[in-house]
C-alpha positions, 0 to 999 in steps of 0.5 A: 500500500502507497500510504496516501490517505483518502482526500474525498469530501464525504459531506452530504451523504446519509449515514449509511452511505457515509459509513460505507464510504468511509470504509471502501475507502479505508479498503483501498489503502488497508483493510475494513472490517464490520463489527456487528450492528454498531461499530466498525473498523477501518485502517489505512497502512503508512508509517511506522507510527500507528495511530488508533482512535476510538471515534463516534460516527456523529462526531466525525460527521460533526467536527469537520466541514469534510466529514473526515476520522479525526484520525485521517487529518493527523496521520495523513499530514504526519505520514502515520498509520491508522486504525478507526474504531468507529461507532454508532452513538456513545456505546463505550465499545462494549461489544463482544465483537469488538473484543474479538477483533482485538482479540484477533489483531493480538494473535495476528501480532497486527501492533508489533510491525509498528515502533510506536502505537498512540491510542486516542479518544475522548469521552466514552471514546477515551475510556474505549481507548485506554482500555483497549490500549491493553491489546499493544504493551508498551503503547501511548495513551492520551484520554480526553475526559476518559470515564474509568467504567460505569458499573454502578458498583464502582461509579454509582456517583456518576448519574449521566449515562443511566441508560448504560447501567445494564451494560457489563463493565466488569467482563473483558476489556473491562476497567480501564484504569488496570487496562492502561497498566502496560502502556509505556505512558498515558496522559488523562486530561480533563477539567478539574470544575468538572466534578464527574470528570475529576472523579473518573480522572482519579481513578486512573492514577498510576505510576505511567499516568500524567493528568493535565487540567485544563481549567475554565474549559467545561465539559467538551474539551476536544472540541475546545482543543479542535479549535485552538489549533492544540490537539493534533501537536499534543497527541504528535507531542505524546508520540514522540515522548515530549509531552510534559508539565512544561510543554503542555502549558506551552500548548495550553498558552493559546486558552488566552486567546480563546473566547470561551475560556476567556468567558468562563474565566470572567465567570469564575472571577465573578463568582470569587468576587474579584474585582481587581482580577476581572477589571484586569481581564475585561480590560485585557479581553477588550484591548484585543476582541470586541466581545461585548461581554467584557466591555459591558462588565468594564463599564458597570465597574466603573460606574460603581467607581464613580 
């Protein structure tokens, strides 16, 4: 296989016509395989780093004006290899024919042609990624806002996803944070306001885990680092081993410029009372945007002043 990764544009078709298109696609340059009702796979052969990430079809159809894996857009500009787990709605990947493929690439020694494997996900994504991520010893793992499980039996606290308190968590490919015990390194990001998000963080402290914060950012942190330009040289960052404390705050500089977190900050200050501090920002925000927000809080302030 020549490696080039797919260029078409697969906006405009119907699910079932996206899926089937995402995967002949993917057949042209690797191989594609279904797996049951609700998920699929689909790999496209290049370099010698392979990039496996955990995607839902609606965030894929959702996130990019092409439609592609968020996996394609990285590995096609950095020359990796890349393997999609795709499925139909957050399932959590808690699916038998999930296991078997798995199963079935670890018999093929499918992760040892590859001198680094990087999985990815975020969400229920990012727990799928940190639990399969067991199949290949010695991998990356990077999990945005990653859930450890949600048997009730461990996680009875979180109450968003009762609609899966029926699904086993507890069978194979099951907690995630033992999952993650034979990755080389993973890295766990999430905001620490987020109560839910911080529990689960928690449970994945490990030896190998790093935990970054991205405070001020709320609950959907991929999409916030899609924007700001930021995912795509963290997870190369976490590849290449040269993600830390120092180069993700680097990374993270670009939140100053990044409207929603600027706002969300603005709150927080309000909430703490801290008129020096917000005066600072309004001032700061406004020099830079026009972001009427701001301004109209600058000029309250100083009508209070006066």
């Amino acid at each position: 296989m020549d490696g080039n990764f797919p260029r078409n544009d697969l906006a405009g078709l119907d699910k079932s016509e996206w899926i089937a298109r995402v995967m002949a696609l993917a057949d042209i340059e690797g191989a594609a395989d279904r797996l049951g009702d609700a998920h699929f796979a689909a790999f496209i052969k290049s370099g010698p780093v392979l990039l496996v990430t955990f995607e839902t079809v609606q965030g894929m159809r959702g996130l990019t004006e092409t439609q592609h894996p968020l996996g394609w857009h990285l590995s096609q500009r950095l020359g990796w290899s890349h393997l999609l787990l795709a499925s139909d709605g957050d399932t959590w990947f808690r699916d038998a024919d999930v296991y078997a493929y798995f199963d079935q690439l670890i018999d093929e020694g499918f992760f040892d042609d590859y001198e680094t494997v990087v999985f990815y996900g975020a969400g229920p994504c990012a727990y799928a990624a940190a639990t399969f991520s067991v199949s290949a010893p010695g991998s990356v793992v990077v999990a945005i806002q990653p859930q450890a499980t949600l048997d009730p039996a461990v996680a009875e606290w979180d109450d968003r996803f009762a609609h899966m308190r029926r699904v086993d968590f507890s069978d194979r490919y099951g907690f995630a944070p033992d999952m993650i015990e034979a990755a080389s390194r993973a890295y766990v990001i999430y905001d620490p306001a987020e109560t839910l998000d911080a529990m689960h963080a928690a449970l994945f402290t490990r030896p190998n885990v790093t935990k970054f914060r991205m405070r001020y950012m709320g609950d959907a942190l991929q999409s916030h680092l899609l924007f700001m330009k930021r995912l795509f040289p963290l997870i190369q960052a976490a590849a290449l081993d040269r993600l830390n404390t120092q180069s993700f705050a680097r990374l993270y500089r670009a939140r100053r410029n990044h409207l929603p977190y600027l706002r969300r900050l603005l709150s927080h200050l309000e909430a703490s009372e801290r008129p020096d501090l917000t005066a600072i920002l309004c001032r700061n925000v406004t020099a830079r945007y026009k972001a009427p927000r701001f301004a109209r809080r600058l000029r309250a302030m100083k009508a209070q002043d006066e």
